[in-house]
C-alpha positions in Angstrom: -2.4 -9.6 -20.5 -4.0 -12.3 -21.9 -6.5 -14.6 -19.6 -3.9 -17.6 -20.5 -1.4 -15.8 -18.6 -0.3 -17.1 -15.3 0.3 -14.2 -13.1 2.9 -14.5 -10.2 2.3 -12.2 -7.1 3.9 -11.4 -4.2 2.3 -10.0 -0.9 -0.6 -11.7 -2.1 -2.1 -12.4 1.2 -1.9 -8.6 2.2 -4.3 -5.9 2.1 -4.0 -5.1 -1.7 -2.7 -8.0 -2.5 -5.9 -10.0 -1.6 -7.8 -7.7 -3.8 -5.8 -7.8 -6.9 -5.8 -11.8 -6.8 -9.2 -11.4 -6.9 -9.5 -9.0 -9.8 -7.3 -10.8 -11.7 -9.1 -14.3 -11.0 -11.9 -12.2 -12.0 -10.8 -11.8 -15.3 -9.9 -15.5 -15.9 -6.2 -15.6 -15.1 -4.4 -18.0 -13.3 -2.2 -16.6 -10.1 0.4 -18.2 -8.5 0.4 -16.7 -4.8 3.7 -16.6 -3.0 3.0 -16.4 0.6 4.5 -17.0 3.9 1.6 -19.0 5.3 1.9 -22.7 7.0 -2.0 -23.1 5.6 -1.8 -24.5 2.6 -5.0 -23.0 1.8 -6.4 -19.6 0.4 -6.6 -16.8 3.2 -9.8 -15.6 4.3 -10.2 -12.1 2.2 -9.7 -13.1 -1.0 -13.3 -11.9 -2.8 -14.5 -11.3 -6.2 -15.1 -7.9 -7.5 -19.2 -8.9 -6.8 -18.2 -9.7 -3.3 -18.7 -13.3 -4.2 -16.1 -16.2 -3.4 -12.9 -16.4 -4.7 -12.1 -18.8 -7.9 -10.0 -20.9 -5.9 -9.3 -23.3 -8.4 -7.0 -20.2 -10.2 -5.0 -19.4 -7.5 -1.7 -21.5 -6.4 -0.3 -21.0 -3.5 3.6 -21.2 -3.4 5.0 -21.3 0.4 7.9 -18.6 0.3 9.1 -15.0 0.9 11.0 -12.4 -1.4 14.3 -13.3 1.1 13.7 -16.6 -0.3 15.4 -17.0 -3.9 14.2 -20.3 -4.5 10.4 -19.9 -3.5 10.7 -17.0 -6.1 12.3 -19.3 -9.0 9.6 -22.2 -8.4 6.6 -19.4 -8.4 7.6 -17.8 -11.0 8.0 -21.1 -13.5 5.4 -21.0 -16.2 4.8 -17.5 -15.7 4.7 -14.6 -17.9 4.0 -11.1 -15.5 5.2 -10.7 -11.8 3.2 -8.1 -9.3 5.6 -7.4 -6.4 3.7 -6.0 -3.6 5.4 -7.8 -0.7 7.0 -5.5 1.8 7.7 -4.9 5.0 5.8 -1.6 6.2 5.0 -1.7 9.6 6.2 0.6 12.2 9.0 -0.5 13.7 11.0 -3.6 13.6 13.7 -5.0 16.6 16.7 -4.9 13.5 16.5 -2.1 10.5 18.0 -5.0 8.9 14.0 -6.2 8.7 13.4 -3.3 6.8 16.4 -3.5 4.3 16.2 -7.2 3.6 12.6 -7.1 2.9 12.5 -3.8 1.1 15.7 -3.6 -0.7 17.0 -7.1 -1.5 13.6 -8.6 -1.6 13.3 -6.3 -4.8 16.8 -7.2 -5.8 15.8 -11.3 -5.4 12.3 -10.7 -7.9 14.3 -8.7 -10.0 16.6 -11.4 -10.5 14.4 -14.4 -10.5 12.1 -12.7 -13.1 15.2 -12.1 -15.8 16.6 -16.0 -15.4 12.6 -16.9 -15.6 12.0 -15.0 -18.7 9.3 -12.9 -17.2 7.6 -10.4 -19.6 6.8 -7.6 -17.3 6.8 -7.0 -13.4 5.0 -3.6 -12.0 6.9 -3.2 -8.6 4.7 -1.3 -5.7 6.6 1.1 -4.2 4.9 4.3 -2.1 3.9 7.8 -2.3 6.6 8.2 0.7 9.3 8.1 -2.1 9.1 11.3 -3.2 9.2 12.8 0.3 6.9 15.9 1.7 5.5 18.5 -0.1 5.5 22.0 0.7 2.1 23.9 1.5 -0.2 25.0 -1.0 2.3 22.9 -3.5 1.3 19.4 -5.5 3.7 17.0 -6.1 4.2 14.6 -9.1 6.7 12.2 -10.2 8.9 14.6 -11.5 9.4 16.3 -8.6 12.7 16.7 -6.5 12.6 15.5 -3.1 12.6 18.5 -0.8 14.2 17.2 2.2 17.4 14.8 2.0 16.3 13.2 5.3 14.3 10.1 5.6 11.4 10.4 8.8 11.0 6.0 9.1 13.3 3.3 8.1 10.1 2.1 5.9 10.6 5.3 3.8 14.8 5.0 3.1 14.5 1.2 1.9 11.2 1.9 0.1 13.4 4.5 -1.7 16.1 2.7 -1.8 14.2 -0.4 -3.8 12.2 2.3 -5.8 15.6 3.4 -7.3 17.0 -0.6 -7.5 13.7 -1.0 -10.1 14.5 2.6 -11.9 18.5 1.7 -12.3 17.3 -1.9 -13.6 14.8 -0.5 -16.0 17.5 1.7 -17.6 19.4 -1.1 -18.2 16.5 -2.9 -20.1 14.5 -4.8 -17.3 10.7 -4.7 -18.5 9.2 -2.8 -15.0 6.9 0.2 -13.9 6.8 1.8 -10.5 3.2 2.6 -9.2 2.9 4.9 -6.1 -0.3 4.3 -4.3 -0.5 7.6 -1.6 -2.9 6.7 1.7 -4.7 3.4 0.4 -8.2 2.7 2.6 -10.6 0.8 2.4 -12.3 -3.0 2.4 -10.2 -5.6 3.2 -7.9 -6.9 6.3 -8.1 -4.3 9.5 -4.2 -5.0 10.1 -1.7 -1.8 9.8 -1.7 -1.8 5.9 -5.3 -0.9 6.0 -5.0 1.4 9.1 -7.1 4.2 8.0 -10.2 2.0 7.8 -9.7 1.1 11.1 -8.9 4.7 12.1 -12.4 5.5 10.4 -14.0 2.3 13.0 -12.6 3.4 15.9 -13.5 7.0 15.3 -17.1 6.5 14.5 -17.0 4.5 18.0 -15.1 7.4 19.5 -12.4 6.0 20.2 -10.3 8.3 18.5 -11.5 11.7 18.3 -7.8 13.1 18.0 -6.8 15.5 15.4 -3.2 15.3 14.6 -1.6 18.1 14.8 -5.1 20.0 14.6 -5.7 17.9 11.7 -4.7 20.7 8.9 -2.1 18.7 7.5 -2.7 17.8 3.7 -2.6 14.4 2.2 -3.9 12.0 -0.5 -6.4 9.4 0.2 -6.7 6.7 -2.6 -9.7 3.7 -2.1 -8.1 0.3 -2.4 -9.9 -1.1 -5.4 -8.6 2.0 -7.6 -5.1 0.8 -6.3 -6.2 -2.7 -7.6 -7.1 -0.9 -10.8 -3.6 1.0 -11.4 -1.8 -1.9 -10.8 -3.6 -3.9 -13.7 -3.1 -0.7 -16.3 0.3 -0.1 -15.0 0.9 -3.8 -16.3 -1.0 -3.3 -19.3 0.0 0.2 -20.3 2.3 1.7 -18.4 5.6 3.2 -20.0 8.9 0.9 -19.0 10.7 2.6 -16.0 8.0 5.2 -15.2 6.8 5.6 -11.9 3.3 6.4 -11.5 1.1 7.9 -8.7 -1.9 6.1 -7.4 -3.3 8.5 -5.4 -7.4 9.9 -5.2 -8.2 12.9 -2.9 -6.0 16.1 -1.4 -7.8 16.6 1.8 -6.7 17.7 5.2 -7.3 14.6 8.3 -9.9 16.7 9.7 -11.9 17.4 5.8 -11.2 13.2 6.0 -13.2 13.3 9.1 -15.7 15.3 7.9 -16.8 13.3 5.1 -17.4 10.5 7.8 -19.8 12.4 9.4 -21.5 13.0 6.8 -21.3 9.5 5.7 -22.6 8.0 8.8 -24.9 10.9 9.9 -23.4 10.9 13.2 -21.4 14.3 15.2 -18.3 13.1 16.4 -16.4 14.2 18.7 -13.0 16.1 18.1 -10.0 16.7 20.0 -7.1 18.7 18.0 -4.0 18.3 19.9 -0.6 19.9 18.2 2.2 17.7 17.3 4.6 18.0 20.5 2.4 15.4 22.7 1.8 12.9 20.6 5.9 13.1 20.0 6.3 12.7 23.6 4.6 10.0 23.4 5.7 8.4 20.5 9.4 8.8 21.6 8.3 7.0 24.8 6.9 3.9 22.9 10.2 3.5 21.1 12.1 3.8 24.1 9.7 0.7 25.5 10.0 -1.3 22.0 14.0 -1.0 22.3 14.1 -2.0 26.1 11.3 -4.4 25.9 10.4 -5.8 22.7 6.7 -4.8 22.9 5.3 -2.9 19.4 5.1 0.1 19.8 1.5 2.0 18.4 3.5 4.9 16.9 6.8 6.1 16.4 8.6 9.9 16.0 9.1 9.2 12.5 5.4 8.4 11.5 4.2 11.5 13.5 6.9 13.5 11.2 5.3 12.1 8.6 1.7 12.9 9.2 2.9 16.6 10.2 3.9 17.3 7.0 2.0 17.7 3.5 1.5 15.2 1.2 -0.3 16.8 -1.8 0.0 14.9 -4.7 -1.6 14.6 -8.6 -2.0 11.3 -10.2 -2.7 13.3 -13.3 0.1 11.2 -15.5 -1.5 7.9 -14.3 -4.6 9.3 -15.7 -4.1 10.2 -18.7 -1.2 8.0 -19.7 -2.7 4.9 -18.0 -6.5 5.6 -18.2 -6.9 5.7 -14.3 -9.9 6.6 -12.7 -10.4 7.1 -9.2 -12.8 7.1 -7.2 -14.3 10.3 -5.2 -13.5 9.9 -1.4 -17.3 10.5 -0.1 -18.0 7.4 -2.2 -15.0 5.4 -1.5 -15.4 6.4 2.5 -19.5 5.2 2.1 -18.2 1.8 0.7 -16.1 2.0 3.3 -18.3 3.0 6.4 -21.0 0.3 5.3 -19.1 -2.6 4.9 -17.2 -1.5 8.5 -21.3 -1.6 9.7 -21.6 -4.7 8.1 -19.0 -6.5 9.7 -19.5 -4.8 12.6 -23.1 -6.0 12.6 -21.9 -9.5 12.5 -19.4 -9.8 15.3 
């Protein structure tokens, strides 16, 4: 990419997509922002690499959503590479429909509005959750078979289901890469994208001492700014219909915890408690989000999730895109301090 390039971007105004406008600002390059906002003007979050303000003056905002094929035609005029991060990832929606229309044709609509515009290149963001569960003591890569034919979340299917969409179009000649970011934390917004940060906050209050399911299970924990930085060599490097991971660390939820007590200095409390409560419990909320509308904080099919492994290698995005992650105890300090900071303010 050339600094001349206008850059269009969708879920700019979430958790990575605030920080990849701001990377890509960094580097000179104008954005064009499609987001769903009635403000007209930037969101708060969107900082420099240097933690200084954003270079507003690159950065268009276009009012819009990928359900929206117009609001993707008039963002994408003028532009030459598309980053699709929008989606719709939270954990449970009133209609499955949600899921599908974001998730599925969402893809389908910037797949379609990049070919009539001409578009050079689009790197789709899909999820580690694609290729399914590992099994113990194995580690995954993108090669691998799925090991289970079932789906545990709704999120997961039309993730997949969008994932293959991008594959099937690149075979036929569309220009576009697949990254795979696993468990993304870090700084940014505290809203469900960026759960873990607030899952390290609320356990350095004690707030949530509770190890899931003893906390043994394996998965991969990836800092947000290396996310940022796949993204950008994905576009740059990566091979046409490839998917690659964007992962960082194996470790189990209580080794995760751990290195936050090491971070902060601080003994925190632990409770493990096995998987068959907090299913109780989970079934229960969804039984009160179908009768009464109100969100529920977990569902069966994300404890299923983080009850399985989730051992992964983002050895191909290393050596065929240059990647380089960061180690969690430093990516956790960054964290833990700018949690104090903000903490410190409010």
């Amino acid at each position: 990419m050339e600094p001349s390039d206008k850059i269009f971007v969708t879920g700019s105004t979430g958790f990575i997509g605030t920080r990849l406008v701001a990377a890509l600002t960094d580097r000179g390059h104008s954005v064009r922002a499609l987001s769903r906002r009635e403000n007209p003007e930037p969101p708060p979050g969107w900082e420099g690499e240097d933690e200084g303000p954003l270079q507003h003056d690159l950065v268009e905002l276009v009012r819009g959503d990928v359900t929206d094929r117009e609001s993707l035609a008039r963002g994408m005029e003028g532009c030459t590479y598309v980053f699709h991060l929008a989606g719709y990832a939270k954990n449970w929606a009133r209609s499955r429909k949600t899921y599908h229309d974001v998730n599925v044709e969402g893809v389908r609509n910037v797949l379609d509005a990049a070919g009539k515009s001409g578009i050079k290149r689009v790197v789709g963001t899909s999820t580690i959750a694609t290729l399914g569960p590992t099994l113990r003591g194995a580690v995954g890569n993108e090669d691998m078979p799925r090991i289970n034919e079932r789906f545990f979340t709704d999120y997961e299917e039309t993730k997949t289901l969008g994932e293959r969409l991008m594959i099937e179009r690149a075979k036929e000649g569309f220009p576009v890469v697949v990254v795979n970011p696993t468990r993304v934390y870090g700084p940014g917004h505290l809203t469900e994208a960026n759960s873990l940060a607030r899952l390290i906050d609320d356990y350095d209050r004690g707030k949530f001492p509770v190890l899931l399911n003893g906390g043994v299970n394996v998965g991969n924990y990836v800092f947000v700014d290396d996310v940022v930085q796949g993204h950008l060599l994905a576009m740059e490097k990566g091979r046409i219909g490839d998917r690659y991971i964007l992962g960082g660390k194996n470790v189990s939820l209580k080794e995760f915890f751990h290195t936050v007590d090491e971070i902060s200095g601080k003994r925190h409390f632990q409770i493990p408690i096995w998987w068959l409560s907090p299913m109780v419990f989970a079934y229960f909320m969804k039984f009160r989000a179908t009768l009464f509308g109100i969100y529920p904080q977990i569902t069966p099919g994300w404890i299923r999730t983080y009850t399985t492994e989730a051992n992964f290698s983002s050895d191909k995005a290393v050596s065929e895109l240059g990647y380089e992650p960061t180690p969690l105890r430093e990516g956790i300090r960054i964290t833990y301090e700018w949690l104090m900071r903000i903490r410190n303010e409010t």
